[in-house]
Each structure stands twice: as structure tokens, then as C-alpha cells.
DSSP file (Angstrom, degrees, kcal/mol; ACC not computed):
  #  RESIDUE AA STRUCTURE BP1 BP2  ACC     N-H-->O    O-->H-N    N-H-->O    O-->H-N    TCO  KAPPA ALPHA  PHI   PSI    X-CA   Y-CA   Z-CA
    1    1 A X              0   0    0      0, 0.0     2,-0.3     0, 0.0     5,-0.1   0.000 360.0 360.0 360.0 -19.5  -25.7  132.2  -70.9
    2    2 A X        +     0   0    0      3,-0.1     2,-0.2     2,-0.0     9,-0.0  -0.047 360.0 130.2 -44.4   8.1  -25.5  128.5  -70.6
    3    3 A X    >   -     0   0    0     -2,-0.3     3,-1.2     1,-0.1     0, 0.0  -0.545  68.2-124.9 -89.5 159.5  -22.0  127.8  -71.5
    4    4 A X  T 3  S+     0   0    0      1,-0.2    -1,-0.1    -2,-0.2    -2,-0.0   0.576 122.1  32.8 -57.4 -23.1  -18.8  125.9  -70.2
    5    5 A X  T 3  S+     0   0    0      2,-0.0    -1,-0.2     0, 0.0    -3,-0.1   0.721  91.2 117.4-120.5  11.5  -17.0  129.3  -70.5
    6    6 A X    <   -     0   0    0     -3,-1.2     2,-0.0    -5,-0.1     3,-0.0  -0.124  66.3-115.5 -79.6 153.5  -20.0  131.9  -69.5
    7    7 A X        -     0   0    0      1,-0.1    -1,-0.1     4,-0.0    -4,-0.1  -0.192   4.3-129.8 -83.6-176.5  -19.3  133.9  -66.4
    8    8 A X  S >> S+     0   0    0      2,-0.1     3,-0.9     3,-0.1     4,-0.9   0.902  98.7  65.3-109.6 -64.4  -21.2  133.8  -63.1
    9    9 A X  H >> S+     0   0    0      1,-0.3     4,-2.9     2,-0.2     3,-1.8   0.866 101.4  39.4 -28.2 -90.0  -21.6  137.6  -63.0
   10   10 A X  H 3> S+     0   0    0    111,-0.4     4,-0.8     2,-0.3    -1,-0.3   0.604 108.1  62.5 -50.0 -13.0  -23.7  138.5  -65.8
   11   11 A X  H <> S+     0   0    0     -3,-0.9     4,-2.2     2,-0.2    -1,-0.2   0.803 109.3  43.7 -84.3 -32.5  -26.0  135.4  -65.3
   12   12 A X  H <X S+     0   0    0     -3,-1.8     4,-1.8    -4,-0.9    -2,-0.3   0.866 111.2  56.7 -92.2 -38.3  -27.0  137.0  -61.6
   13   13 A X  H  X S+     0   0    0     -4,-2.9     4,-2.2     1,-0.2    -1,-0.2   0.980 113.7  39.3 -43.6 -55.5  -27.3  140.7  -63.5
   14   14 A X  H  X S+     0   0    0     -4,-0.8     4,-3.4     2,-0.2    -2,-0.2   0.733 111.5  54.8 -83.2 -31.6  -29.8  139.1  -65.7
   15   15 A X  H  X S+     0   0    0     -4,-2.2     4,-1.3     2,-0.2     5,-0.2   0.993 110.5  56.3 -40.1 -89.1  -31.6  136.8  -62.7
   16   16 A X  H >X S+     0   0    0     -4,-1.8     4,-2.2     1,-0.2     3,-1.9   0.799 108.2  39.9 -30.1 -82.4  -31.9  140.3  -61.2
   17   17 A X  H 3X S+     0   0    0     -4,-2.2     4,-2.8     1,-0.3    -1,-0.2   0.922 116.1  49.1 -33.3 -68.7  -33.8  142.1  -64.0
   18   18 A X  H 3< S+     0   0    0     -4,-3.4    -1,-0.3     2,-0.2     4,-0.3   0.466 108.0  53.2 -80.9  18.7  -36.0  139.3  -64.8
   19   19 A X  H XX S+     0   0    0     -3,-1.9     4,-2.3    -4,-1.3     3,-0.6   0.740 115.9  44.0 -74.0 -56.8  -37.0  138.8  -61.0
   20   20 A X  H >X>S+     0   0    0     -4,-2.2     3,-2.3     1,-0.3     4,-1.8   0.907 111.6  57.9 -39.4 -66.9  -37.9  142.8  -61.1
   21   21 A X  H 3<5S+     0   0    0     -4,-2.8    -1,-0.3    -5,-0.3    -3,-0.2   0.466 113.5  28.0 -33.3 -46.1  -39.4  142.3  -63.9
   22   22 A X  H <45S+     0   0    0     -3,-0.6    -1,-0.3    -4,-0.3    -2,-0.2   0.468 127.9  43.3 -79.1  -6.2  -41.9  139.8  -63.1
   23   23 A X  H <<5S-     0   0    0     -3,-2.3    -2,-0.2    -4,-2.3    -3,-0.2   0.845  94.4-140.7-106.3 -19.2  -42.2  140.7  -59.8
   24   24 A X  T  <5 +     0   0    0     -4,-1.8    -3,-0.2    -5,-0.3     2,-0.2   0.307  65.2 120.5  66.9  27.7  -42.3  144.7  -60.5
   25   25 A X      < -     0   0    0     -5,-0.8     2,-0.9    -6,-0.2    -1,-0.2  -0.487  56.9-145.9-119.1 136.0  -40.0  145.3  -57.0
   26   26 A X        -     0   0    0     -2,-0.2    88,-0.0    -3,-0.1    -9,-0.0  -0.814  18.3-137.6-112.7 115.1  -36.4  147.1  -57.9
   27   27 A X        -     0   0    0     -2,-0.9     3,-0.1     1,-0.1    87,-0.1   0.005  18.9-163.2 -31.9 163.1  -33.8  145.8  -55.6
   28   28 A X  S    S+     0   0    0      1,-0.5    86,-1.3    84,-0.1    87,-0.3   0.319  82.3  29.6-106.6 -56.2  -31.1  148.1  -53.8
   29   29 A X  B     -A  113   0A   0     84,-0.2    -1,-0.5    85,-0.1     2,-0.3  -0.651  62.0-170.7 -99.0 161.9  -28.8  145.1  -52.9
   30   30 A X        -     0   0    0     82,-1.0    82,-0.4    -2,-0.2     2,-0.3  -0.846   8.3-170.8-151.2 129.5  -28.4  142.1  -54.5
   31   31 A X        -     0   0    0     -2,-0.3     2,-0.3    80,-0.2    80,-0.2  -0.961  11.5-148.2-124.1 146.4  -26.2  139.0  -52.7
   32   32 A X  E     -B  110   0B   0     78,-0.6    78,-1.5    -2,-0.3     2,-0.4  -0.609   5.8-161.0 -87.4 127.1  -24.9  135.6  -54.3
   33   33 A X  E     -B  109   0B   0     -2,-0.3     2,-0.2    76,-0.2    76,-0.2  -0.986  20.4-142.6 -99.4 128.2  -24.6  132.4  -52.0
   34   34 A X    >   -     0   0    0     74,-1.1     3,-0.5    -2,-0.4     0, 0.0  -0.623   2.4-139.5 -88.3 144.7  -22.6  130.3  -53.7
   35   35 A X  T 3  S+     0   0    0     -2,-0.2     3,-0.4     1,-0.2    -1,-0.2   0.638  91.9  64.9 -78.4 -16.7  -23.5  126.7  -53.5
   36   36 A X  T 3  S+     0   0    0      1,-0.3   105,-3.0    71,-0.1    -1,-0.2   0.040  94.6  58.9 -92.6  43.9  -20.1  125.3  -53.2
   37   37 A X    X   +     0   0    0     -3,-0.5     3,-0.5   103,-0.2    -1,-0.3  -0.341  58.9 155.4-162.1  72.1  -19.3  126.8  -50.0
   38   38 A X  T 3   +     0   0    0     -3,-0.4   102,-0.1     1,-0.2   100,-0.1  -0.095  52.4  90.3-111.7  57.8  -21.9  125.7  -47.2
   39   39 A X  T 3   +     0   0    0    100,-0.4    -1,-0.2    98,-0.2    99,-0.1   0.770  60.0 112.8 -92.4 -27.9  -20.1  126.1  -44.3
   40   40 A X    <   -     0   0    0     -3,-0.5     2,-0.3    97,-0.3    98,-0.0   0.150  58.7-140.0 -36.7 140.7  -21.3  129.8  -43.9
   41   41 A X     >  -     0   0    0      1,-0.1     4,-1.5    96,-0.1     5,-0.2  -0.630  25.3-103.5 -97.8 142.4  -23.5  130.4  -40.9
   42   42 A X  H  > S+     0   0    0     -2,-0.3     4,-2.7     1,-0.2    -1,-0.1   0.917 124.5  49.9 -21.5 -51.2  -26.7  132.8  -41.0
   43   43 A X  H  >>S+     0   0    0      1,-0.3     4,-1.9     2,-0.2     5,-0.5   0.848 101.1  59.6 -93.4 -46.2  -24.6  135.3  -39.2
   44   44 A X  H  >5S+     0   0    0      1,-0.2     4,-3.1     2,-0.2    -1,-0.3   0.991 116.1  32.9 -56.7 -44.3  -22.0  135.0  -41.4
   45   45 A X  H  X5S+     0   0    0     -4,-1.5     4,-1.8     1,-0.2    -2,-0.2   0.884 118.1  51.9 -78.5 -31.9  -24.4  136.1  -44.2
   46   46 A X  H  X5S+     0   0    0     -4,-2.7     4,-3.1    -5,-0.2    -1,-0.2   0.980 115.7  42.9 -72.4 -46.7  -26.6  138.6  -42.1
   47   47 A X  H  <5S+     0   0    0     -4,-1.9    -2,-0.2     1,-0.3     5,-0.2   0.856 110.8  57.4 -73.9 -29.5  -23.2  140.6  -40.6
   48   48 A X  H ><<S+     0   0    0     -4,-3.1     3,-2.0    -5,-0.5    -1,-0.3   0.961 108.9  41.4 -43.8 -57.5  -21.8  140.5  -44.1
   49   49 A X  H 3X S+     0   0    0     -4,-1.8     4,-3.5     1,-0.2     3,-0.5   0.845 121.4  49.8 -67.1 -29.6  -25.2  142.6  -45.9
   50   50 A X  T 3< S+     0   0    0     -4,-3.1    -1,-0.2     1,-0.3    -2,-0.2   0.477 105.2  50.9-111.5  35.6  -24.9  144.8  -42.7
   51   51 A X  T <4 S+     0   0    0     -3,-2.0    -1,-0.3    -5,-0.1    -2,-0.2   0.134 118.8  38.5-118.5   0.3  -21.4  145.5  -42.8
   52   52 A X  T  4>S+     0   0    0     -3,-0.5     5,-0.5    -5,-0.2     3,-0.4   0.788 112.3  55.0-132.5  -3.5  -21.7  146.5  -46.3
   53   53 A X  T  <5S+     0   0    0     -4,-3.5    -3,-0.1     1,-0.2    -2,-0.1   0.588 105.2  59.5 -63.2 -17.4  -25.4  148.4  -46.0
   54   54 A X  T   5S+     0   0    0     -5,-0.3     2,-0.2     2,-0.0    -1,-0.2   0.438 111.4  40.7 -96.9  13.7  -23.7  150.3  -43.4
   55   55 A X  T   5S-     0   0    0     -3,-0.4    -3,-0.1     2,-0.0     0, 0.0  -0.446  82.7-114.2-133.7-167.8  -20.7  151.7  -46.2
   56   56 A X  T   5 +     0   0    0     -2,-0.2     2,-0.1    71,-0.1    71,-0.1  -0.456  57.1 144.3-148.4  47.5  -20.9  152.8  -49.4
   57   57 A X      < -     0   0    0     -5,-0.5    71,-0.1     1,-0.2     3,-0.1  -0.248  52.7-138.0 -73.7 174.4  -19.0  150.2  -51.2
   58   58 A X  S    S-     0   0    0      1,-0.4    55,-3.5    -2,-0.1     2,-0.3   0.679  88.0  -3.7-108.4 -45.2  -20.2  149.2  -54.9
   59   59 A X  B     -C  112   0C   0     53,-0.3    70,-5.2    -3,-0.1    -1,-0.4  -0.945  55.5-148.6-154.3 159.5  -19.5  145.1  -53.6
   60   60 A X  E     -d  129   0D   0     51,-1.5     2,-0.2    -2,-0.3    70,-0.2  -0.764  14.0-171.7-129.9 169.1  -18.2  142.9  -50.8
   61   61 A X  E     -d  130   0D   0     68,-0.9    70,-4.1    -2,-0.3     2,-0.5  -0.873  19.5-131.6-162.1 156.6  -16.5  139.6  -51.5
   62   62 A X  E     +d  131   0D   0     -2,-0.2    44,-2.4    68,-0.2    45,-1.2  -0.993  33.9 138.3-142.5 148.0  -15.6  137.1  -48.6
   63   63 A X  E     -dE 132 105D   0     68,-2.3    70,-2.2    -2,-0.5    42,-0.2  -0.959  38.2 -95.0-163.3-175.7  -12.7  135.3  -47.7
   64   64 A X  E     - E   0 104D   0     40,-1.6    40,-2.3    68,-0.2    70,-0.1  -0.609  51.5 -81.9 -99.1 158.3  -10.1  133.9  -45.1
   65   65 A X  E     - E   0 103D   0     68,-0.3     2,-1.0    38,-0.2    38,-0.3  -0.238  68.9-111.2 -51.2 117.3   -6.3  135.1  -43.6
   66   66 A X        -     0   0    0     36,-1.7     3,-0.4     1,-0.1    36,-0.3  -0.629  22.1-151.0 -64.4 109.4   -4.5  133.6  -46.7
   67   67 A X  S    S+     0   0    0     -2,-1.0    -1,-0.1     1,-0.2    -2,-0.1   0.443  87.4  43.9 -66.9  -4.5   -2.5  130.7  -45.7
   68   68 A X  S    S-     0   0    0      4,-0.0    -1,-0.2     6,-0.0     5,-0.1   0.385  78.0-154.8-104.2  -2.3   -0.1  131.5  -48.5
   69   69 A X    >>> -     0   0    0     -3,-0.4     4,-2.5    31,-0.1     3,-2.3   0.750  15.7-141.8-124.1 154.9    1.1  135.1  -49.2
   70   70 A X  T 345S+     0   0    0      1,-0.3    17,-3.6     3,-0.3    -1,-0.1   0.406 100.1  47.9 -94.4  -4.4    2.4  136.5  -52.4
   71   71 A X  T 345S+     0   0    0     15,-0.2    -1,-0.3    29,-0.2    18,-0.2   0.445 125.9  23.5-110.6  22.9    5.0  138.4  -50.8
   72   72 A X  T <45S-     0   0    0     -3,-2.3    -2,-0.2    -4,-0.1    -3,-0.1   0.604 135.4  -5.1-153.4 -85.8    6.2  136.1  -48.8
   73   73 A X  T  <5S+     0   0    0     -4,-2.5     2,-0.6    -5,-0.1    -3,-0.3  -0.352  90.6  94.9-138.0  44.1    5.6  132.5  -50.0
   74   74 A X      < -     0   0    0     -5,-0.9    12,-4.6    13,-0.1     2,-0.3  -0.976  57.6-169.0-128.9 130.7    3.5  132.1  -53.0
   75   75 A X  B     -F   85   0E   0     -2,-0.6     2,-0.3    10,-0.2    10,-0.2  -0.968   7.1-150.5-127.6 145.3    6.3  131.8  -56.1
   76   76 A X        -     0   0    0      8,-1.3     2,-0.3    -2,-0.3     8,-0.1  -0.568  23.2-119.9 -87.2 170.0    5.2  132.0  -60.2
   77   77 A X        -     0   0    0     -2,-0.3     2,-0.4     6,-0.2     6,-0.2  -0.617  32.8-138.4-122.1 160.0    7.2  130.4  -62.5
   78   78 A X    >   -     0   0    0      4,-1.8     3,-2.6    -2,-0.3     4,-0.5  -0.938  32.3 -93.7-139.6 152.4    8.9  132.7  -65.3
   79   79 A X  T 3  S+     0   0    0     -2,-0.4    -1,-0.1     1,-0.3    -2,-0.0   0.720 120.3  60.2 -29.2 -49.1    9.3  132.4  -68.4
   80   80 A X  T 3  S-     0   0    0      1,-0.1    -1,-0.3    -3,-0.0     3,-0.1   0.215 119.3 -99.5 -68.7  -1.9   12.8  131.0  -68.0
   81   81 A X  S <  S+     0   0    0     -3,-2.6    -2,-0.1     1,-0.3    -1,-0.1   0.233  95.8 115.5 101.2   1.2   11.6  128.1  -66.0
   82   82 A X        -     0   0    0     -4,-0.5    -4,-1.8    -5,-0.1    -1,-0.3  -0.282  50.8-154.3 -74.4 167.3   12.9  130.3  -62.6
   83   83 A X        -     0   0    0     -6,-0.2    -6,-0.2    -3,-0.1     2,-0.2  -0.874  10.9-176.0-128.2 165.3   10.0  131.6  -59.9
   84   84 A X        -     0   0    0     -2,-0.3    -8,-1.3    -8,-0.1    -2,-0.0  -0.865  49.2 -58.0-140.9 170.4   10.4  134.3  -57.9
   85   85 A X  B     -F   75   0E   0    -10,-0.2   -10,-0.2    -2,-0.2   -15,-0.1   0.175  52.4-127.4 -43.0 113.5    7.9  135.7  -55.0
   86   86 A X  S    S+     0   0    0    -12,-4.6     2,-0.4   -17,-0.2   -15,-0.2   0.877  94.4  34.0 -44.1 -39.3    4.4  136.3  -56.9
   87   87 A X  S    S-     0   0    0    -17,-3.6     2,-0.5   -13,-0.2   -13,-0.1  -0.951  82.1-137.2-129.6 138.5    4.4  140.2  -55.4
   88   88 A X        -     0   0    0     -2,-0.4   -17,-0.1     1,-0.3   -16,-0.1  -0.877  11.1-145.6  28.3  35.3    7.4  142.2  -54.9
   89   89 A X        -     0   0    0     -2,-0.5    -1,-0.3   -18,-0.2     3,-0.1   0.374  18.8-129.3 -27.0-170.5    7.6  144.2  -51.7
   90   90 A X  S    S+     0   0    0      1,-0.2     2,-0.3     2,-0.0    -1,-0.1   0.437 100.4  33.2 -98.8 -39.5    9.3  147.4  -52.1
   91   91 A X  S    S-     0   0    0      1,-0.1    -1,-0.2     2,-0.0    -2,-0.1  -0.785 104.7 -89.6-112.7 171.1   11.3  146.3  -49.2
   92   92 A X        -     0   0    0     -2,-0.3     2,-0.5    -3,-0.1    -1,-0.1  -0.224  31.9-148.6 -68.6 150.2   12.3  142.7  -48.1
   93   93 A X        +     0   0    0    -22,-0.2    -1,-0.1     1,-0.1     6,-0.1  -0.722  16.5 179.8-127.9 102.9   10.0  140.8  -46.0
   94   94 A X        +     0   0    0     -2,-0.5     2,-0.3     4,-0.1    -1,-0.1   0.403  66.6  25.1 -90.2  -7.7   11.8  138.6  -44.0
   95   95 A X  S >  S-     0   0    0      1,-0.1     3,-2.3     0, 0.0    -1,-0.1  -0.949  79.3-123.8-153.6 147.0    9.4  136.8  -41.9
   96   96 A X  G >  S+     0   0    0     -2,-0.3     3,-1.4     1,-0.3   -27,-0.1   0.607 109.3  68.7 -64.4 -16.1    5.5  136.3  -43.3
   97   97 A X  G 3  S+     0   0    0      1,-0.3    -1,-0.3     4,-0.0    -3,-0.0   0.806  99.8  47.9 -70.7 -31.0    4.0  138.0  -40.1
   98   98 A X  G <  S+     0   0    0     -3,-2.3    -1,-0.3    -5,-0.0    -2,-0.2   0.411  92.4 114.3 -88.5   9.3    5.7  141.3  -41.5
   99   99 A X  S <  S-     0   0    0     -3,-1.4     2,-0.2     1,-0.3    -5,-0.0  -0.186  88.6-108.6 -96.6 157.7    3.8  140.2  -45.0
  100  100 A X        -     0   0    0     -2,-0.1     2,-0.6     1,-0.0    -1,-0.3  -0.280  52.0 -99.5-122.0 155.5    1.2  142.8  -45.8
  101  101 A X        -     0   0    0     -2,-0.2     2,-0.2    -3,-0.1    -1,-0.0  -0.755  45.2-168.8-110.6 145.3   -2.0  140.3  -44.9
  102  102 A X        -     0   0    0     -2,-0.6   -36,-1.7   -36,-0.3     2,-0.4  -0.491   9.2-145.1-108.7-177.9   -3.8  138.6  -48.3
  103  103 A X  E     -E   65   0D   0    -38,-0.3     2,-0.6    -2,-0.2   -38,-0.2  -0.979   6.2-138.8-149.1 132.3   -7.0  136.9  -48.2
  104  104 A X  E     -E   64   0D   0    -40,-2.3   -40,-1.6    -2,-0.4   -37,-0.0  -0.939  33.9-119.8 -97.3 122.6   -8.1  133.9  -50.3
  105  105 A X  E     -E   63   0D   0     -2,-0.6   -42,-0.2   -42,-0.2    35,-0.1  -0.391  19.4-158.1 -58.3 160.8  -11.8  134.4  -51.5
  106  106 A X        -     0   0    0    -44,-2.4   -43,-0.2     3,-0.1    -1,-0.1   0.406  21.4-135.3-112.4 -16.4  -14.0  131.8  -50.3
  107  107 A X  S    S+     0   0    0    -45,-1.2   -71,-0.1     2,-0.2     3,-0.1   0.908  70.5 116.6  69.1  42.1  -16.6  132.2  -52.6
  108  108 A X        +     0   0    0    -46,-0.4   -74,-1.1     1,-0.3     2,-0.3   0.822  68.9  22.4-116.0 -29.5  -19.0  132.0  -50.2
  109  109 A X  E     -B   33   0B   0    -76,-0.2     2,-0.4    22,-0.1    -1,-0.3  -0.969  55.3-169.4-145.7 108.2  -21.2  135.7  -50.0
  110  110 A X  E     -B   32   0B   0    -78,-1.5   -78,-0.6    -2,-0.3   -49,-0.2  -0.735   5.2-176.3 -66.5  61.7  -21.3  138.1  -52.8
  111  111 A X        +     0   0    0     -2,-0.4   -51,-1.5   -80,-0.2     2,-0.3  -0.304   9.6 167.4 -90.6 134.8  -22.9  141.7  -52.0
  112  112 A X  B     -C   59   0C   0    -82,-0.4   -82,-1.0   -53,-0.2   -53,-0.3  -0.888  37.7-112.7-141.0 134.9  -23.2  144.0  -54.8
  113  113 A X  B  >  -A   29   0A   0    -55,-3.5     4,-0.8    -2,-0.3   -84,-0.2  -0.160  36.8-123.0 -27.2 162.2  -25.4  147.7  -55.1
  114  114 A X  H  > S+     0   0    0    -86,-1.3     4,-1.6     2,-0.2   -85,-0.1   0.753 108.6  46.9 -94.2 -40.9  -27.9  147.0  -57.4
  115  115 A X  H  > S+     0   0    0    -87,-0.3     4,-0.5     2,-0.2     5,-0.1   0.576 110.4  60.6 -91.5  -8.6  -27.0  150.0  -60.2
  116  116 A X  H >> S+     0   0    0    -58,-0.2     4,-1.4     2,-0.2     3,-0.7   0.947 106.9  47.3 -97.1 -59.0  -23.0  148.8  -59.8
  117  117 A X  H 3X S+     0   0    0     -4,-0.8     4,-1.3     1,-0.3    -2,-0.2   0.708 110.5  39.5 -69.9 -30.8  -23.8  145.5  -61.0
  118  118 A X  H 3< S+     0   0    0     -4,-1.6    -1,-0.3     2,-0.2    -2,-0.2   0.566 112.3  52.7 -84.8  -8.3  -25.6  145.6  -63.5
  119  119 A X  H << S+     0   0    0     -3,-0.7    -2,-0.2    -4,-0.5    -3,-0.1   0.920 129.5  19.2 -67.5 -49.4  -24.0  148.5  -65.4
  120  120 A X  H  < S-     0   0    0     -4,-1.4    -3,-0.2    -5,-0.1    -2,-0.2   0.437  79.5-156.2 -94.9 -25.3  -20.6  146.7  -64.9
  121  121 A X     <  +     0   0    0     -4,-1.3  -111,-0.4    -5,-0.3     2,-0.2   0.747  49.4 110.3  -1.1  70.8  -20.9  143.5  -64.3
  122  122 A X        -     0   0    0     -6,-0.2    -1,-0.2  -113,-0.1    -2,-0.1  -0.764  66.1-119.7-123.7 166.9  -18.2  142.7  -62.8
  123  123 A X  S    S+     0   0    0     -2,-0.2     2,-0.6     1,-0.2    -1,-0.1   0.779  87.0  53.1 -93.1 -17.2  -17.0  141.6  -58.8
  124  124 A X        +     0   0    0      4,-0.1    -1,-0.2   -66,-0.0     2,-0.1  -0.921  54.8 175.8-133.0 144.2  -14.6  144.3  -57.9
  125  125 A X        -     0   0    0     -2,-0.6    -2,-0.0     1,-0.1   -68,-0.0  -0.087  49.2-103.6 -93.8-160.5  -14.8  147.7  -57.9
  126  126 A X  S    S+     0   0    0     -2,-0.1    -1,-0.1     1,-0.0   -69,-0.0   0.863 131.5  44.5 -66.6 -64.5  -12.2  150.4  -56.7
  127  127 A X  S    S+     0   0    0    -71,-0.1   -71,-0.1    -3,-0.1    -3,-0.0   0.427  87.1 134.9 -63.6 -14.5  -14.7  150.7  -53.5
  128  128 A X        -     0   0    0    -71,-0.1   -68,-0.2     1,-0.1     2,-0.2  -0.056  37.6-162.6 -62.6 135.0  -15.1  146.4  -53.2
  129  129 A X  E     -d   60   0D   0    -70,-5.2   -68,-0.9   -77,-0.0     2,-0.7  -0.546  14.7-121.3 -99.7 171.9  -14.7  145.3  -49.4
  130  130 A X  E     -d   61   0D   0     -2,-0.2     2,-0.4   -70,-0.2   -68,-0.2  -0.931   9.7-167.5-121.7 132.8  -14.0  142.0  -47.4
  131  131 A X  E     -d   62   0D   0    -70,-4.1   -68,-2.3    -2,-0.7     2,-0.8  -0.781  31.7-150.8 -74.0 121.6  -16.3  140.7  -45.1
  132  132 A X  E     -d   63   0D   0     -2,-0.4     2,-0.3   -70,-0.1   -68,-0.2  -0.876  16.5-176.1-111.1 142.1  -13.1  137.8  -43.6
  133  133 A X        -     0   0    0    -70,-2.2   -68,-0.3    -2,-0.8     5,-0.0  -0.818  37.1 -81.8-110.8 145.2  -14.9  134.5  -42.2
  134  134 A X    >   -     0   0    0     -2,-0.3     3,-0.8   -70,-0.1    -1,-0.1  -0.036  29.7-115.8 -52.8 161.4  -12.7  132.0  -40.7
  135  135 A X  G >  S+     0   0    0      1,-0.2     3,-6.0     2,-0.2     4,-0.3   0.988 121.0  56.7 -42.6 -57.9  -10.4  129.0  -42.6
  136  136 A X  G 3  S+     0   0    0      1,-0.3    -1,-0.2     2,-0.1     3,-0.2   0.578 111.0  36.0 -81.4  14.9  -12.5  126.6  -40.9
  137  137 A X  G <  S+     0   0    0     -3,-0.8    -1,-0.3     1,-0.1   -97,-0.3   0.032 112.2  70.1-105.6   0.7  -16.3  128.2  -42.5
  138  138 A X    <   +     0   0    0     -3,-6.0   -74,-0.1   -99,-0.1    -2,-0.1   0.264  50.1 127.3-126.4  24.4  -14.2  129.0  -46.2
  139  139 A X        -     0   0    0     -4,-0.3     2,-0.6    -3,-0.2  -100,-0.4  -0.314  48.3-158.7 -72.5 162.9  -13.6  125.7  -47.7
  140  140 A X        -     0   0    0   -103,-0.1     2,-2.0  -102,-0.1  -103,-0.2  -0.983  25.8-118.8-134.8 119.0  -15.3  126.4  -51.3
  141  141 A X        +     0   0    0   -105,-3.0  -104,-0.1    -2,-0.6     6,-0.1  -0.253  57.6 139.4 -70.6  66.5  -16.1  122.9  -52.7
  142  142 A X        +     0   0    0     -2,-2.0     2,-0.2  -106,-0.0    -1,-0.2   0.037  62.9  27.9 -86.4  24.0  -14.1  122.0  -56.1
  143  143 A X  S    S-     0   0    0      1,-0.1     4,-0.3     2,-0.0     5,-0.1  -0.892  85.1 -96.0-159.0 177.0  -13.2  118.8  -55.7
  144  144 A X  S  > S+     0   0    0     -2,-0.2     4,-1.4     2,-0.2     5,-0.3   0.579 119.4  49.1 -17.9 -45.4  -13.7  115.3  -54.2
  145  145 A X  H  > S+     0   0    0      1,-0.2     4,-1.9     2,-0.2     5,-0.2   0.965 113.7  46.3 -69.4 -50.8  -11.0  116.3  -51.1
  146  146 A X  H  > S+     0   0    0      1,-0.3     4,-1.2     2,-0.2    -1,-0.2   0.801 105.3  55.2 -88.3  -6.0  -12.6  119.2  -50.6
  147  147 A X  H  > S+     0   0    0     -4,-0.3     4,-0.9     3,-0.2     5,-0.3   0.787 111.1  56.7 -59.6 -43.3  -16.3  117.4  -50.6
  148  148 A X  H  X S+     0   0    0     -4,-1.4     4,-2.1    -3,-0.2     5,-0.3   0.918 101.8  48.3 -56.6 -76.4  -14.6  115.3  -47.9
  149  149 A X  H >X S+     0   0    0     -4,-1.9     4,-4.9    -5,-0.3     3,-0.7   0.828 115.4  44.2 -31.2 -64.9  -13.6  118.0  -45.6
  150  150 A X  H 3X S+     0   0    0     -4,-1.2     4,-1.5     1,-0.3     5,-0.4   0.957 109.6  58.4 -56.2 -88.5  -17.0  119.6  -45.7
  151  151 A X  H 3X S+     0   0    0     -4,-0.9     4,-1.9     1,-0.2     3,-0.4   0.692 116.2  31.6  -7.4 -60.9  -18.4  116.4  -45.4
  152  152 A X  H <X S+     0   0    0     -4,-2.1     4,-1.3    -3,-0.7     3,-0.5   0.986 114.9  56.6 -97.7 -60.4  -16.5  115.7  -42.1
  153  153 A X  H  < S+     0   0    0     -4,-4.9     4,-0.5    -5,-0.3    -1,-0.2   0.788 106.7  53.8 -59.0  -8.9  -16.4  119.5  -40.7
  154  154 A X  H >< S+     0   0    0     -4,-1.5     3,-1.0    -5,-0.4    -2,-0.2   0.892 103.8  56.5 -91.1 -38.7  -20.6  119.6  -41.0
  155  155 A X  H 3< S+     0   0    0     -4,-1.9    -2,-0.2    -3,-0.5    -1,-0.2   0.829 111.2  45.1 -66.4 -19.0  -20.8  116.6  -38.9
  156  156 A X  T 3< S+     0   0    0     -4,-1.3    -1,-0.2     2,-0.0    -2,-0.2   0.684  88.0 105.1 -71.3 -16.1  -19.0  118.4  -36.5
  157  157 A X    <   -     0   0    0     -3,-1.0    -3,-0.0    -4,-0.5     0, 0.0  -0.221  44.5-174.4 -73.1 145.4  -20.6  121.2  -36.6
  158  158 A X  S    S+     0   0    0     -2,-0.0    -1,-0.1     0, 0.0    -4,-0.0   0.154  74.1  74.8-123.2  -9.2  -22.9  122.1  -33.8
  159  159 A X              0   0    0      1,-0.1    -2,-0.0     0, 0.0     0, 0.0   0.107 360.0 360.0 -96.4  -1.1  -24.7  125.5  -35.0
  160  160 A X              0   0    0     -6,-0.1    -1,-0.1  -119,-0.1    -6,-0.0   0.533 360.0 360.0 -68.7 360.0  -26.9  123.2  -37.6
């Protein structure tokens, strides 16, 4: 499971099984904190589990108001070297506010049912929700910049 191309997903099914397993306890829920994204508060993580104990979702995912949107302003490149608008309205959308609202995960809180994830192991269902945390709580660390930022927004930070 150790590999450069192995998925995240199927490593935390299998965490899950051999924690029951040794411990004999069967989970109901089972939630992910990603280490690259520790701007997330307690509260972020307690309102998350009880926004999505309180539903009947299979998984929750978190993220922020997308600062980009894919009907709007976010462009692919096309075969032909052209872009046009990554999603398509049916009708035009002429200013971004009238943009259907997108979310960038943050990669910060994973919620899944216990019997959804491990049959499937996957992150979204038909039934998956979003918990949305603010921009400035969703930087997801992958880089050097973004080790900076987080650097500099936790010394700001006053909730530590």
C-alpha cells in the first residue's frame, strides 16, 4: 500500500479494519485529518462529524467558496490549443456572482459511514456533503509557498 501511486482511501479502509481488529470495537464513523492542512480549528472538526451524524450522507468532504469558478473563469485548454470555460452553463453567465457557487476541497476533514467506506472505497458518493470552512482555515500544504502562508497565518492565529 506503500507506493508513489497508491491512493489515500483504501490505506484508511484497511487502518480501519486492523484497528477493529485488534481492538475488537466496530466503528460507525470513521474521519481523516489530513496533515497538510492544519489550519482547522476543533470546532471546525467537531461541527463537521455533527453535521454529518445528524444526516444520512455516506461522506462529507470540506472545502472553501472557490475563488475560481468553472462556469465563469476557470478555462481548459482543447485539443486544438483553444480553452473554453471548464463547465458550460446552459445559459450564459455574465457576471461570476450569477455562477452557480463551486468549492475547492481543502483537504482538511474526511467523514465517511463506516459500511460506505469500506465496501467502496472511494470519497464521494451520490449522498457526499460539504462541511465549507473559510479561505483563510483551507490552505492544504503542497508546497514551499504554501508552507509559508501557514507558517505566517498560525503565528497570527489567536485560537492556539
Amino acid at each position: 500500500m506503500a507506493t508513489d501511486t497508491a491512493g489515500k482511501v483504501p490505506a484508511i479502509a484497511h487502518a480501519v479494519r486492523a484497528t477493529e481488529e485488534s481492538t475488537g470495537l466496530t466503528f460507525d464513523v470513521c474521519v481523516d485529518l489530513d496533515a497538510t492542512s492544519p489550519l482547522r480549528t476543533l470546532d471546525d472538526i467537531r461541527t463537521a462529524v455533527r453535521m454529518f451524524e445528524d444526516g444520512t450522507a455516506d461522506s462529507l468532504i470540506t472545502g472553501a467558496e472557490a475563488r475560481r469558478n468553472p462556469y465563469f473563469n476557470l478555462v481548459e485548454e482543447q485539443p486544438d490549443g483553444t480553452v473554453a470555460v471548464s463547465k458550460k452553463p446552459d445559459d450564459a453567465v455574465l457576471r461570476r456572482q450569477d455562477a452557480p457557487r463551486c468549492f475547492d476541497m481543502n483537504g482538511s476533514i474526511y467523514v465517511w459511514r463506516r459500511g460506505a467506506l469500506l465496501d467502496d472505497q472511494v470519497v464521494f458518493f451520490p449522498s457526499t456533503i460539504l462541511y465549507e470552512m473559510p479561505a483563510e482555515r483551507s490552505i492544504d500544504v503542497d508546497s514551499e509557498f504554501d508552507f509559508r502562508i501557514v507558517e505566517w497565518l498560525m503565528g497570527q492565529r489567536e485560537d492556539l
